[in-house]
C-alpha positions in Angstrom: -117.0 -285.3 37.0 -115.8 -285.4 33.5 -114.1 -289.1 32.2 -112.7 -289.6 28.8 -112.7 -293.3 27.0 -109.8 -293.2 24.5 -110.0 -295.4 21.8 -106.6 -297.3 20.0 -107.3 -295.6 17.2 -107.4 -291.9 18.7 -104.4 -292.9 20.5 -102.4 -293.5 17.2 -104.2 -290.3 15.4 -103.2 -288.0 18.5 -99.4 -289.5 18.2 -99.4 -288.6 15.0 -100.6 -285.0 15.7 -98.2 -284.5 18.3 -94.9 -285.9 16.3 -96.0 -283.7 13.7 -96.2 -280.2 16.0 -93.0 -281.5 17.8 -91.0 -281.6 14.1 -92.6 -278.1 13.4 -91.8 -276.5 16.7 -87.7 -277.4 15.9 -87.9 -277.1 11.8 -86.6 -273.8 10.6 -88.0 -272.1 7.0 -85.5 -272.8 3.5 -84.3 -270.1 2.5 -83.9 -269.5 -1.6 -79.9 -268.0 -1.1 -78.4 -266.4 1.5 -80.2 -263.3 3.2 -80.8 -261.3 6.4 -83.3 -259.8 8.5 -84.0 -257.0 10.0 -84.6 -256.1 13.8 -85.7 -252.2 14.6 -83.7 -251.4 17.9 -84.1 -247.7 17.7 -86.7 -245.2 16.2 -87.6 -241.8 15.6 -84.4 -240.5 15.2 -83.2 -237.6 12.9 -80.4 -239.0 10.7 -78.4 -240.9 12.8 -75.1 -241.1 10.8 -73.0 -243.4 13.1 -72.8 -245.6 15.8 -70.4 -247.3 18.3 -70.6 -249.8 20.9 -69.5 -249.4 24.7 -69.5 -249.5 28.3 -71.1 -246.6 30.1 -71.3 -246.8 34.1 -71.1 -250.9 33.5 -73.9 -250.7 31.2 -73.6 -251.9 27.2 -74.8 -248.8 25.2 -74.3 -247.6 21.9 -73.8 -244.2 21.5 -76.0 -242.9 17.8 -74.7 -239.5 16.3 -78.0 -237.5 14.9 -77.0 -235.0 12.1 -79.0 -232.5 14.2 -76.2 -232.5 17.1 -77.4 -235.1 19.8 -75.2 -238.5 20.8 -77.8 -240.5 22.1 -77.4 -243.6 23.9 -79.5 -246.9 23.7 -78.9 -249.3 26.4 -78.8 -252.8 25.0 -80.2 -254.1 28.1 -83.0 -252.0 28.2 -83.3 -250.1 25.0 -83.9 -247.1 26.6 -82.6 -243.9 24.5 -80.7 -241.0 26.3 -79.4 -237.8 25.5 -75.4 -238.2 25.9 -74.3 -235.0 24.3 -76.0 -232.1 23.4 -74.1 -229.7 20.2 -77.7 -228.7 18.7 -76.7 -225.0 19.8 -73.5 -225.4 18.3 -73.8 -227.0 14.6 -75.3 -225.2 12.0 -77.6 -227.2 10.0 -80.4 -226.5 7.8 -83.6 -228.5 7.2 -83.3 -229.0 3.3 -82.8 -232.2 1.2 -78.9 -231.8 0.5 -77.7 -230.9 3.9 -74.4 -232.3 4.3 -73.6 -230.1 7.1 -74.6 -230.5 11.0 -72.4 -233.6 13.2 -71.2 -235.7 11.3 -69.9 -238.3 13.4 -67.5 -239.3 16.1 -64.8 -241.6 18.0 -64.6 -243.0 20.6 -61.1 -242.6 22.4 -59.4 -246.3 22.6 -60.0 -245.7 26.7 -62.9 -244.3 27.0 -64.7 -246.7 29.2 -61.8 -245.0 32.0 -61.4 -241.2 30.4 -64.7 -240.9 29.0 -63.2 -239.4 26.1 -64.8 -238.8 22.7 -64.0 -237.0 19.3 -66.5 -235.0 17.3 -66.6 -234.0 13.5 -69.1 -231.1 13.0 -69.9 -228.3 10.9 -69.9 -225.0 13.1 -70.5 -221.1 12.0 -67.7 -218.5 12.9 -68.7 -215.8 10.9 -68.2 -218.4 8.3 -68.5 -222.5 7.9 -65.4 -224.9 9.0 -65.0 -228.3 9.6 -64.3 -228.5 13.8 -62.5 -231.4 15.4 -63.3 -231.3 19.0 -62.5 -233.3 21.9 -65.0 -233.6 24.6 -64.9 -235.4 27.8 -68.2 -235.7 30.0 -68.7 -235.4 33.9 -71.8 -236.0 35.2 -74.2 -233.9 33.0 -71.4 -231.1 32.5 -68.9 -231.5 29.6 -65.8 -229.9 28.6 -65.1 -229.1 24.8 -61.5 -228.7 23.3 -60.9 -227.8 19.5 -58.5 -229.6 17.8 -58.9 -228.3 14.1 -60.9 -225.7 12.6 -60.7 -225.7 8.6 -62.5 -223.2 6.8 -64.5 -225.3 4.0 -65.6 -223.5 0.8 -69.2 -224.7 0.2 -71.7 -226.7 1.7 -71.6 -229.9 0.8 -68.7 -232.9 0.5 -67.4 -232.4 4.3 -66.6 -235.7 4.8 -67.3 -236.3 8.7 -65.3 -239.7 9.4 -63.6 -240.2 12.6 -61.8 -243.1 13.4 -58.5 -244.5 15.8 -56.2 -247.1 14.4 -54.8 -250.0 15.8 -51.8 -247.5 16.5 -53.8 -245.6 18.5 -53.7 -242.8 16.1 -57.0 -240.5 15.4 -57.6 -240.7 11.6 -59.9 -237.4 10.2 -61.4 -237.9 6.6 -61.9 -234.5 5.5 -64.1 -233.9 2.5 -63.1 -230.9 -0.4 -65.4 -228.9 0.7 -66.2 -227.6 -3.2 -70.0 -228.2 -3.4 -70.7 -229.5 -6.9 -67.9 -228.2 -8.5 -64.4 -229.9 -9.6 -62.2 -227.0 -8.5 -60.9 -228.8 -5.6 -57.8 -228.3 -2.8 -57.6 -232.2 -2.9 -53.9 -232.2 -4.9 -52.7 -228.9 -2.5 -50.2 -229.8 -0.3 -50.8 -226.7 1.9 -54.5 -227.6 2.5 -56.0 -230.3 4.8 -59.4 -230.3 2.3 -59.7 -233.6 0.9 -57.4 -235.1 3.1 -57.1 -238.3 5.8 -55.0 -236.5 8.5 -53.6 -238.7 11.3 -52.9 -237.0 14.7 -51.8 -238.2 18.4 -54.7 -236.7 20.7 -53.0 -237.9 23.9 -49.9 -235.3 23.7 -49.8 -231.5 23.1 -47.9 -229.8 21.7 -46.8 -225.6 20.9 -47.0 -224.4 17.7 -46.3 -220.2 16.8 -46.7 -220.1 21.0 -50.0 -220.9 20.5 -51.1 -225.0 22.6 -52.0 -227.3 20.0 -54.2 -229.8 21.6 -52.5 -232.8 19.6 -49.1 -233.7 18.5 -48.4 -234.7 14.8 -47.0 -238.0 14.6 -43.3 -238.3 13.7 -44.2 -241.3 11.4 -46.0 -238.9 9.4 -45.4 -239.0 5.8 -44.5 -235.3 4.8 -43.6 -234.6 8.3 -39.9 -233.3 7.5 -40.9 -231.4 4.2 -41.7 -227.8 4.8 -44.1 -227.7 1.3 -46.7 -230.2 3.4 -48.8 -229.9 6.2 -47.4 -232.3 8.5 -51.0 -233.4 9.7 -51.5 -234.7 6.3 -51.6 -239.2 6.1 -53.1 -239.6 2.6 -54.3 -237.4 0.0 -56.5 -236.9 -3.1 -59.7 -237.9 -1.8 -63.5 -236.6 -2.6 -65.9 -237.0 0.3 -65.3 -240.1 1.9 -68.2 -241.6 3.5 -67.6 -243.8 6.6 -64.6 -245.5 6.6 -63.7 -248.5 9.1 -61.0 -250.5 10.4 -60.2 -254.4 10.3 -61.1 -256.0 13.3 -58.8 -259.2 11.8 -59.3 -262.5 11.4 -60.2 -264.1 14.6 -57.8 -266.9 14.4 -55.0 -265.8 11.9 -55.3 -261.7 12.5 -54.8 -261.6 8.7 -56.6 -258.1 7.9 -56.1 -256.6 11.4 -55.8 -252.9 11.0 -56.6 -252.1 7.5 -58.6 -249.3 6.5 -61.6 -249.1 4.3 -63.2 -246.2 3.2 -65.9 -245.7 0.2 -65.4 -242.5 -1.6 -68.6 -240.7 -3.1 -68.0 -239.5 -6.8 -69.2 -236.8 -9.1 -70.5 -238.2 -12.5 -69.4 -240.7 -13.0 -67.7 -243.5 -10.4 -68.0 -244.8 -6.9 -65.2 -246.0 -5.1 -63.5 -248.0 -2.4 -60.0 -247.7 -1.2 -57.7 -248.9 1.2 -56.0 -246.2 3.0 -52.1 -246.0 3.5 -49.3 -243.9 4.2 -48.6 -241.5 2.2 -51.1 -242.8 -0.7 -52.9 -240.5 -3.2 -56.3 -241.3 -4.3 -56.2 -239.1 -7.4 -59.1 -236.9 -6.8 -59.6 -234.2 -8.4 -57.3 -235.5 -11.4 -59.2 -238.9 -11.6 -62.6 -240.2 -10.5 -62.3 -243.8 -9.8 -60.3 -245.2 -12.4 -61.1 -242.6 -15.0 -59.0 -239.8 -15.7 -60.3 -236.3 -15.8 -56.9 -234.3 -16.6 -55.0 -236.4 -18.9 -52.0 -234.3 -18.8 -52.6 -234.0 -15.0 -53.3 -237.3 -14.2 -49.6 -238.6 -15.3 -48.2 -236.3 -12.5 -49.9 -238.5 -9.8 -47.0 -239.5 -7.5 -47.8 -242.6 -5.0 -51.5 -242.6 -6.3 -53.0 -246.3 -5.4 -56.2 -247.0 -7.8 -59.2 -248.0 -6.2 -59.7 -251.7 -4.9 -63.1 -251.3 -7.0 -65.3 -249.0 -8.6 -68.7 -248.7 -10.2 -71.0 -246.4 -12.4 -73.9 -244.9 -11.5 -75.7 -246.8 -14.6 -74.8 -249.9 -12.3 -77.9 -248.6 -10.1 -75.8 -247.2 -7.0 -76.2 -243.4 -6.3 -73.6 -242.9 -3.5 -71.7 -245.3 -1.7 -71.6 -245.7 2.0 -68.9 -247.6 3.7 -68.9 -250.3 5.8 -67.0 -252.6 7.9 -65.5 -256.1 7.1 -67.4 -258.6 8.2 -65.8 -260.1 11.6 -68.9 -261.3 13.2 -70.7 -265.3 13.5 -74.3 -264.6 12.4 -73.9 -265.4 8.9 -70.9 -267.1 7.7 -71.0 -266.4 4.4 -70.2 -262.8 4.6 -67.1 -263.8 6.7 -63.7 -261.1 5.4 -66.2 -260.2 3.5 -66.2 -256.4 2.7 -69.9 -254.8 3.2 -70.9 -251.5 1.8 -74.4 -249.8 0.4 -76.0 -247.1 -1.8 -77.4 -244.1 -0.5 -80.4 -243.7 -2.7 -81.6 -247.1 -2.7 -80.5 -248.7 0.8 -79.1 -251.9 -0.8 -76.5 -253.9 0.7 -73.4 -255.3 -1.1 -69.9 -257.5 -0.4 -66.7 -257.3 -1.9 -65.1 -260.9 -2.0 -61.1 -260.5 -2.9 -60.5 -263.5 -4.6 -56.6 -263.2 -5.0 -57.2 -261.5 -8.4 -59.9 -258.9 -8.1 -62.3 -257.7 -5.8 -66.0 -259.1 -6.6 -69.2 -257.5 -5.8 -72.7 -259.0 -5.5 -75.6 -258.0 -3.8 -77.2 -259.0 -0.5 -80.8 -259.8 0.1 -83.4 -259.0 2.5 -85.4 -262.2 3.5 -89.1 -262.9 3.0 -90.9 -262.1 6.3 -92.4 -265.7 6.8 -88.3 -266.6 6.9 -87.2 -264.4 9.9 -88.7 -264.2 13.9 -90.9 -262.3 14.5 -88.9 -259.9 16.1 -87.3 -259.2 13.2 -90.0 -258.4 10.1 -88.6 -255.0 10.4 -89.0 -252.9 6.6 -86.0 -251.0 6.0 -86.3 -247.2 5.4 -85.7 -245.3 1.6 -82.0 -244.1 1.9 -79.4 -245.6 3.8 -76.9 -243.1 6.3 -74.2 -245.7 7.5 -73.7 -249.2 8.3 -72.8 -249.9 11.8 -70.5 -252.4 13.9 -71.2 -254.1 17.3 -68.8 -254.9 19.7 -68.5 -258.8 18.5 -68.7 -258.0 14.7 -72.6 -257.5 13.6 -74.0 -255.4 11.7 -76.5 -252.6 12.1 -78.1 -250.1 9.4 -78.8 -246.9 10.3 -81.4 -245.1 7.7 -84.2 -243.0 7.2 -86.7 -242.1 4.9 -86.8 -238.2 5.0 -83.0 -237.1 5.4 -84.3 -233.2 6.2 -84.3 -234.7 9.4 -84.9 -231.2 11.6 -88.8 -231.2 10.5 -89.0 -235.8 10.6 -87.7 -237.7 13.0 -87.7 -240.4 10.6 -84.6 -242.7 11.4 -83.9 -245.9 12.8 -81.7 -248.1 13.6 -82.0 -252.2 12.4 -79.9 -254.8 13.3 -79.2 -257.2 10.7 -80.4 -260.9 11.9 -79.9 -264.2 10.5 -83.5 -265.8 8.8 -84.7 -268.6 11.1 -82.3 -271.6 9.4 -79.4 -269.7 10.2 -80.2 -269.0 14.2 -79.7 -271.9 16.7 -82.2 -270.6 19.7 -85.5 -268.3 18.9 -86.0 -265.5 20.8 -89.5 -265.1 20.3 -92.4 -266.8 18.6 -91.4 -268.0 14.7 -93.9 -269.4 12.5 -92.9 -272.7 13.1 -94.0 -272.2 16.9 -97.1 -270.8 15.9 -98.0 -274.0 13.7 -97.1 -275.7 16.7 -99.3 -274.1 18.9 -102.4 -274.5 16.7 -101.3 -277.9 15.5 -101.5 -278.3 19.4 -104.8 -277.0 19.7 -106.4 -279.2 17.1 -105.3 -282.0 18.9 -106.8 -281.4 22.1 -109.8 -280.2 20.4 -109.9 -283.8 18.6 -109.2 -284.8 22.1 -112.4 -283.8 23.9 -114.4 -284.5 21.2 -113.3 -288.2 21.8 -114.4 -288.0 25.1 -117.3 -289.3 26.4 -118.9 -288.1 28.8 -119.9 -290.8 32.2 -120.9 -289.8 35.8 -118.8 -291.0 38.7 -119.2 -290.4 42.7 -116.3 -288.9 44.3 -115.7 -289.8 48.3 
């Protein structure tokens, strides 16, 4: 049998050894500023352009729109990825580098979890292209589709595709002007929903012209009672809004609660974020940003509310995509803090309002040897939307080849705190794995202070 004589002096080297593993095991990595990590929770898809958290037969999904025509679901639990709904047959879409046509994105009806109840915003072909609205409710592997709104759009590009429900329980529609590189726009026309946010009530019907109109116009409605505007119409003057998000509030106060967000995509010359209202007009096609384009139009603006900010494309940032305020705990910093990013380059930003003015600055992705392991994800080229959990994190959802019917090159990250910032580790770090071979030296210094004597066992 093997015995081991341990000397005074080992003992104090070995307790040494150990304190030193044991401080590594619990320190976390310094981290130069605030940043994030990244976590893959979803791959190979083709463009997913929005997400949204649920419960689906007492299950946690999220349910990921691809711009091909499939709402997947990934279980949290699991992370297995399912086909929910299936509208490849139905949205036309072609595989070229500025498609902005195919499904665009969805909502989720404020019951769902009882109704099963969701809202799509697609690009469809009936002899020509519109914008369709649909309501879709699924049974088993069956579903039933309803049209809300078709609106013939005159190009291919700037359709908008936002969904959304307000904290009134109204479904808000961001439709884009439909005018395809051009600046002959139906954003100003009062008879045409292009370039519009719409607000409608999809739990009543109504007749219209003895036709069933599968909503109800609210009667709070701005231009409701004036026969020159389309009743359906909430705000106007607006581009090609890209993903747009409401307030979740301020867990305590509530301050916030309900206000929308929505970055606006420009031409030339300015991006732009806005805060949608009643009866507001964003200026478009008269202004871009905060610059006028018609200077004898742009005094004719009634109600126009200027941007909250704006920025030029010399600033580095090729199109904006919207995102949510900030409601989660992860990282406290970024707390009522707006977050939004560029298309082109996938970079991150927050607006702080500091009373005065709105201040951007830029966030950072952490150094790999900062974050678990589980979470030394690389984030893809261009960047399609930023998504919400149900408790107030953050996801990105990106790719890095957006003619996504020939690559299915998207994924979907979920944004993590570096290892300072996290109070239990999920998986190894690199402080564990210093631990571990810290622990290994020991014991190897261990047994070679052993000697080695011979002993008779009864």
């Amino acid at each position: 049998m093997l015995h081991c004589i341990v000397t005074d002096k080992f003992k104090m080297e070995w307790t040494r050894v150990v304190v030193i593993s044991l401080i590594m095991a619990h320190a976390t990595s310094s981290t130069d500023g605030e940043c994030f990590c990244l976590k893959e929770i979803a791959s190979e898809l083709r463009n997913p352009l929005y997400m949204a958290h649920t419960v689906l037969n007492q299950e946690e999904v999220y349910f990921i729109a691809e711009q091909t025509g499939t709402i997947k679901s990934l279980n949290v639990k699991s992370n297995v990825v399912q086909d929910y709904i299936d509208l490849r047959e139905l949205v036309v879409i072609e595989d070229r580098f500025r498609e902005e046509r195919g499904l665009l994105g969805f909502a989720l009806h404020p019951m769902f979890v009882n109704n099963h109840k969701l809202y799509t915003y697609s690009i469809r072909n009936f002899k020509k292209d519109y914008a369709v609205i649909s309501e879709i409710k699924k049974s088993g592997t069956l579903f039933d589709e309803r049209i809300l709104v078709a609106i013939p759009i005159p190009g291919e590009q700037r359709n908008g595709g936002q969904l959304l429900f307000g904290i009134d329980g109204y479904l808000y529609i961001f439709i884009g002007d439909g005018a395809d590189g051009s600046n002959t726009s139906k954003a100003q026309d009062r008879t045409s929903l292009l370039g519009k946010v719409l607000r409608l009530d999809v739990d009543s019907f109504d007749i219209v012209n003895d036709k069933i109109q599968y909503y109800k116009v609210p009667e709070e409605n701005p231009f409701v009672n004036d026969a020159d505007w389309r009743p359906e119409i909430f705000a106007l003057g607006t581009r090609n809004m890209w993903r747009c998000s409401v307030d979740r509030g301020d867990s305590a106060t509530g301050e916030g609660k309900g206000t929308i967000y929505c970055g606006d995509t420009g031409d030339d010359l300015q991006e732009e974020v806005d805060i949608i209202t009643k009866g507001s007009n964003y200026g478009w096609n008269y202004r871009e940003g905060n610059v006028c384009l018609n200077v004898t139009m742009c005094s004719t603006i009634a109600n126009e509310v200027l941007p909250i900010h704006t920025f030029n494309h010399s600033d580095g940032i090729s199109a904006i995509v919207g995102g949510p305020v900030y409601r989660g705990t992860r990282f406290p910093y970024l707390a009522g803090k707006y977050i939004f990013g560029d298309f082109g380059s996938g970079r991150l930003y927050m607006l702080n309002n500091s009373g005065q003015n709105w201040q951007r600055s830029e966030l950072s992705l952490c150094l790999t040897s900062k974050c678990g392991c589980k979470a030394h994800a690389t984030p893809k080229q261009f960047l399609l939307a930023i998504g919400e959990g149900n408790s107030g994190e953050m996801f990105l959802l990106m790719t890095d080849n957006i003619m996504a019917q020939s690559v299915a090159s998207g994924a979907v990250y979920e944004l993590v705190p570096p290892l300072n910032d996290t109070k239990t580790a999920t998986c190894g770090s690199e402080s564990n794995r210093s631990f571990i071979g810290l622990l290994l030296v020991s014991t190897f210094l261990f047994l070679l202070n052993c000697i080695e004597t011979t002993s008779t066992e009864i």
